[in-house]
C-alpha positions in Angstrom: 12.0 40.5 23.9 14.3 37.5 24.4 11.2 35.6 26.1 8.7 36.3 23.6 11.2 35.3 21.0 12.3 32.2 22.8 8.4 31.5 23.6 7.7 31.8 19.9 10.3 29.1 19.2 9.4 27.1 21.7 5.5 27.2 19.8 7.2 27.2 17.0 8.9 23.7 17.3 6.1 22.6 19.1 4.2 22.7 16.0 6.6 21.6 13.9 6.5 18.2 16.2 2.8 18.2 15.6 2.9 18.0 11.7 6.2 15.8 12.0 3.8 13.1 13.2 1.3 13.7 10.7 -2.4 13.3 12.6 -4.4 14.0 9.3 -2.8 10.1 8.5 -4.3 8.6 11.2 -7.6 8.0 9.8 -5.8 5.2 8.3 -5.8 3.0 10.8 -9.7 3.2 10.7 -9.0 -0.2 8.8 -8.6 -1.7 12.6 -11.8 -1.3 13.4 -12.7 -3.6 10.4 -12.6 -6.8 12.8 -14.9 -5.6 15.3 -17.8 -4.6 12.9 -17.4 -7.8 10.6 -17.4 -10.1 14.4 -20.3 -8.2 15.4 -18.5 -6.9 18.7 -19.4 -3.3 18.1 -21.8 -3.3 21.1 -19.8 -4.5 23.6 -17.4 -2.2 25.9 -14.4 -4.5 26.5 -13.9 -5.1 22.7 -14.8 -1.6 21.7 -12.0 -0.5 24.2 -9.6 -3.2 22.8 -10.1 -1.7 19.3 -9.7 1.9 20.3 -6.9 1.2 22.1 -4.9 -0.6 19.1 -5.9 2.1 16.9 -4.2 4.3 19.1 -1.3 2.2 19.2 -0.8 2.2 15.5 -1.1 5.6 15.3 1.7 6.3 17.7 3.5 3.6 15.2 2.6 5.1 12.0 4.1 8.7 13.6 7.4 6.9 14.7 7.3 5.6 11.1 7.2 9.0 9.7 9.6 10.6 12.0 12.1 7.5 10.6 11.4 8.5 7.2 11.7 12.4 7.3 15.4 11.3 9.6 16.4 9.6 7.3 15.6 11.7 3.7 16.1 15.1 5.9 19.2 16.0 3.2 17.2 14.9 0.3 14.3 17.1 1.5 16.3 20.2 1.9 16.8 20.2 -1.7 13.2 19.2 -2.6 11.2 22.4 -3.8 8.3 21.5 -1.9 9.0 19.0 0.9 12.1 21.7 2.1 8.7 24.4 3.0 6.4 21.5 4.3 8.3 18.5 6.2 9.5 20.3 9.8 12.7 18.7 9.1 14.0 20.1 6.1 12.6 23.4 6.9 14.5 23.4 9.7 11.4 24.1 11.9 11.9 20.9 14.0 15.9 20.0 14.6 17.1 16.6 14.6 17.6 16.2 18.4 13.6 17.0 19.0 12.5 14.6 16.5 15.3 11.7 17.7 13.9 12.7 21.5 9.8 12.0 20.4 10.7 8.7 18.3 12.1 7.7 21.7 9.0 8.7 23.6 7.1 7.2 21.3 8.8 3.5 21.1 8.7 3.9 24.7 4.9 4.3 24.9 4.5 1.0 22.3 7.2 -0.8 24.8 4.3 0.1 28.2 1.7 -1.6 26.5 3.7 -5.0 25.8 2.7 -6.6 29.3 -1.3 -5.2 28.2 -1.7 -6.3 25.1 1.6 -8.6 23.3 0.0 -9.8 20.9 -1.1 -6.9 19.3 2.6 -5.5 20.5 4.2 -8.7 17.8 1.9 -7.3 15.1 3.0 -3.6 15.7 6.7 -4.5 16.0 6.4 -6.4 12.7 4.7 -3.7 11.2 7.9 -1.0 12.2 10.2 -3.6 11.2 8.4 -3.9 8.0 8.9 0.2 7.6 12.4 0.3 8.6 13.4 -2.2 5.8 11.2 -0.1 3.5 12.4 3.6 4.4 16.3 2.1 4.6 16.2 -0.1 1.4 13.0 -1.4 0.2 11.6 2.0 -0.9 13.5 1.8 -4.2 12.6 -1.5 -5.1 9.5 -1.2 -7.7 7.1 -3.1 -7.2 7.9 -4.5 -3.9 7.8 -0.4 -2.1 3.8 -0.7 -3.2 3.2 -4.3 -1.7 4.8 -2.8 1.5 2.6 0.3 1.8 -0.3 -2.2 1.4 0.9 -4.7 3.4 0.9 -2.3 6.4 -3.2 -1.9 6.3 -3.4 -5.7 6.2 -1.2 -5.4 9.5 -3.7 -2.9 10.5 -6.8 -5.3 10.3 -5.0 -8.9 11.6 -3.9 -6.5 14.7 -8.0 -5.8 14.8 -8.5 -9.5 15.1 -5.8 -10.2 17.5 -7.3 -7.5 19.8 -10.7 -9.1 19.8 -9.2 -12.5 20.3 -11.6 -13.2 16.8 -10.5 -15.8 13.5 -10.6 -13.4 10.2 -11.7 -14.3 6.8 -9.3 -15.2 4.2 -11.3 -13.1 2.5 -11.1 -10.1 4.0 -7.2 -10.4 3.9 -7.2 -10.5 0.6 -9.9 -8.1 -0.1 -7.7 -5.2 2.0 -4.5 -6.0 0.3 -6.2 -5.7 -3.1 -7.8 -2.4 -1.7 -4.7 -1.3 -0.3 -2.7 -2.2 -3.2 -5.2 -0.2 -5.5 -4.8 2.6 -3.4 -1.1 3.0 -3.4 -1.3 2.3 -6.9 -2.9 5.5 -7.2 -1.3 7.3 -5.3 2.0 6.2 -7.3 0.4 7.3 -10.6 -0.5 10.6 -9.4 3.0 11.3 -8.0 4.7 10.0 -11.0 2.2 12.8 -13.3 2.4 15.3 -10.8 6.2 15.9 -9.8 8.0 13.0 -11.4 10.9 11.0 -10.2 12.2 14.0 -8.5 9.7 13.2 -6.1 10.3 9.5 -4.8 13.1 7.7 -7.1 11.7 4.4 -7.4 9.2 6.5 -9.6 12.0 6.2 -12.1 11.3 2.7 -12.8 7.2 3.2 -13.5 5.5 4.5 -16.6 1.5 5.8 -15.9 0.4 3.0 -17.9 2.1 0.0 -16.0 0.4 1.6 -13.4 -2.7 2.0 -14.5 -2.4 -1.3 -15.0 -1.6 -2.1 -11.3 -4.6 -0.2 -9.9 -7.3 -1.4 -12.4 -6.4 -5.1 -12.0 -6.3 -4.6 -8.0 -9.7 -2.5 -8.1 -11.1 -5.9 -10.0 -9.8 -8.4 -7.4 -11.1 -6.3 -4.7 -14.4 -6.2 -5.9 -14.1 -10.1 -6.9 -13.1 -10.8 -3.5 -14.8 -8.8 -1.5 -18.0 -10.2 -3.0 -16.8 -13.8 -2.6 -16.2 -13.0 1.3 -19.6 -11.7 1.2 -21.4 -14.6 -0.3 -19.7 -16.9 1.7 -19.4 -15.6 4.7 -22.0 -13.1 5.3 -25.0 -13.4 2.6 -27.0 -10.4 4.2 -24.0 -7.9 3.6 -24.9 -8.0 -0.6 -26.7 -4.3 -0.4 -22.8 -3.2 0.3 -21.7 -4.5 -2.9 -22.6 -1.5 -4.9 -21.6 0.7 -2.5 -18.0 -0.3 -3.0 -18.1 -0.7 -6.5 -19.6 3.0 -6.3 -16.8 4.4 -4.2 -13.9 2.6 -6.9 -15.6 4.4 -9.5 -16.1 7.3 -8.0 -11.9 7.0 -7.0 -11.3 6.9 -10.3 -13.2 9.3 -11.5 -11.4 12.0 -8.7 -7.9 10.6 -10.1 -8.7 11.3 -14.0 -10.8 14.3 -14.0 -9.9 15.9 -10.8 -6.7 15.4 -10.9 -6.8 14.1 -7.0 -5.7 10.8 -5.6 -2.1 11.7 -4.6 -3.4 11.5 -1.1 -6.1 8.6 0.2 -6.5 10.7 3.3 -7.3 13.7 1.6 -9.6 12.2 -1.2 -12.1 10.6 1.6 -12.0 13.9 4.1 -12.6 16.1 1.0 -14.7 14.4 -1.3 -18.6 14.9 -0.1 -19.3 11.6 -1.8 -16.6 8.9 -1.3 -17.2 10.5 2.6 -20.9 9.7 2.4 -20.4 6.6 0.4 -17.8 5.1 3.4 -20.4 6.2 6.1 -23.1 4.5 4.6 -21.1 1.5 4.1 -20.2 1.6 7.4 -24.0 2.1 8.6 -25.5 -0.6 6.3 -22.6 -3.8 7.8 -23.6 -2.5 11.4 -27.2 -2.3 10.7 -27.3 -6.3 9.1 -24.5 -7.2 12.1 -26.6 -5.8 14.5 -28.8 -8.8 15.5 -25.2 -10.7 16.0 -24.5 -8.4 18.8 -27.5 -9.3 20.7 
C-alpha cells in the first residue's frame, strides 16, 4: 500500500509540475512566427526550424516566468479562494523544492542554446529580466504592469526576426504593442469586474472605465497601424484588413456580452469564430506571400 500511495504522489506532483508551467499559455508565443510569414520564409526548412525552435525557447521562458511568479505570491495564493485549489503551489500539490529544482532545469536548458542561437538568447534574457522586475516590483505599478505584459509579445516577434536574420517593420512593432496592450487591457477589465482587487492589487488603482478607455484607444491604433504597415509595406495584404477589424469586434463583443476575455488564450481556443477568423488570417498573408517564397 505504501508503493501505490507513494506512486500516486509521485503522479500526483508530476502533474502538478505540468500545470505549474502552464502549456495552455504557450500558444502565445505563436506571435514568433509573425516574422517568418510577413519575410515570406515560411517555405524554407532552415528558417522554419529557426522559428520553431525560438518558439520553444520562449515557451520554456514563459514557464520559468510562471514558476517565478507562483514562488514568489505562493503565501498570497494560499489565502486566495480560488488560486489556493488551482495554482500547484498554494494547493500544496507541488512543494517549493520541486518547483525551485524545474526553474533550474529550465534556465539551464535556455543557458545550452546560448552558443546555438545568442542572439535570440539576449532577447530571451531581456525578456526574463523584464518579468523578474515585473513579478518582484513592477506588478503594482498601474499602468506600467500592462505595458510590461505587452511588451513581452513585442519581445516575442523582434526574437522572430533575430531568428531569421530578417529587418522588421516599424510597423509591425507598433501594431503588436497596440494589440498586445489591447489585450491585457481586457484582460485587466475583466479581472477587475470579476474578482476585484482581491485578485491582483494593482487592480486597486483602475476603475472599468479608465479601462475601457485603455483598450478602445489601443484596439484604434492597432487597426490604424496595422493598416499603415500594410499600405506601405505590403499593398496585397488589404483583404486582411477586415479580418482584424472583424476579430476586435468580435473580442469585444465576447468581453461585454459573454462575459469572457479574462483569458486571451481561452477566448481564441474556445471561441469557433475569433479561431476561424485567426486561421483565415493566417491563410490569406501566406497565400499573397506565397509568390515571395519562390
Amino acid at each position: 500500500m505504501d508503493d501505490i500511495a507513494q506512486k500516486r504522489t509521485f503522479l500526483g506532483e508530476m502533474r502538478g509540475l505540468i500545470k505549474l508551467v502552464r502549456p495552455k499559455q504557450w500558444v502565445k508565443n505563436s506571435f514568433v512566427f509573425a516574422p517568418l510569414i510577413f519575410a515570406g520564409e515560411f517555405l524554407h526548412p532552415d528558417a522554419i526550424f529557426s522559428t520553431l525552435l525560438t518558439a520553444c525557447l520562449f515557451c520554456i521562458s514563459a514557464s520559468a516566468v510562471y514558476i517565478v511568479n507562483d514562488l514568489k505570491d505562493i503565501e498570497k495564493d494560499r489565502i486566495h479562494p480560488e488560486k489556493s485549489k488551482k495554482r500547484p503551489l498554494a494547493s500544496g500539490q507541488v512543494s517549493p523544492r520541486s518547483a525551485i529544482i524545474l526553474l533550474g532545469l529550465l534556465y539551464i536548458i535556455l543557458m545550452s542554446f546560448w552558443l546555438i542561437i545568442p542572439n535570440v538568447i539576449y532577447v530571451i534574457l531581456i525578456y526574463l529580466a523584464l518579468n523578474w522586475a515585473y513579478t518582484f516590483k513592477l506588478k503594482n505599478e498601474p499602468v506600467i504592469e500592462i505595458f510590461i505584459v505587452a511588451f513581452g509579445f513585442v519581445l516575442r516577434v523582434y526574437a522572430g526576426a533575430v531568428a531569421l536574420a530578417v529587418p522588421v517593420s516599424h510597423w509591425m512593432f507598433i501594431t503588436t504593442l497596440s494589440i498586445s496592450l489591447y489585450l491585457a487591457s481586457i484582460k485587466r477589465r475583466q479581472e477587475l469586474l470579476q474578482s476585484g482587487a482581491r485578485s491582483r492589487g494593482v487592480l486597486a488603482h483602475y476603475s472599468v472605465a479608465l479601462i475601457d478607455r485603455f483598450a478602445e484607444m489601443s484596439a484604434v491604433t492597432a487597426i490604424v497601424f496595422y493598416s499603415l504597415y500594410v499600405m506601405a509595406i505590403q499593398p496585397k495584404l488589404v483583404i486582411t484588413i477586415p479580418l482584424v477589424i472583424f476579430g476586435l469586434f468580435r473580442y469585444w463583443y465576447i468581453v461585454e456580452t459573454l462575459k469572457g476575455g479574462e483569458s486571451p488564450t481561452d477566448v481564441i481556443i474556445q471561441d469557433k469564430q475569433i479561431l476561424m477568423t485567426v486561421l483565415l488570417w493566417i491563410g490569406c498573408c501566406i497565400w499573397v506571400l506565397f509568390p515571395a517564397s519562390l
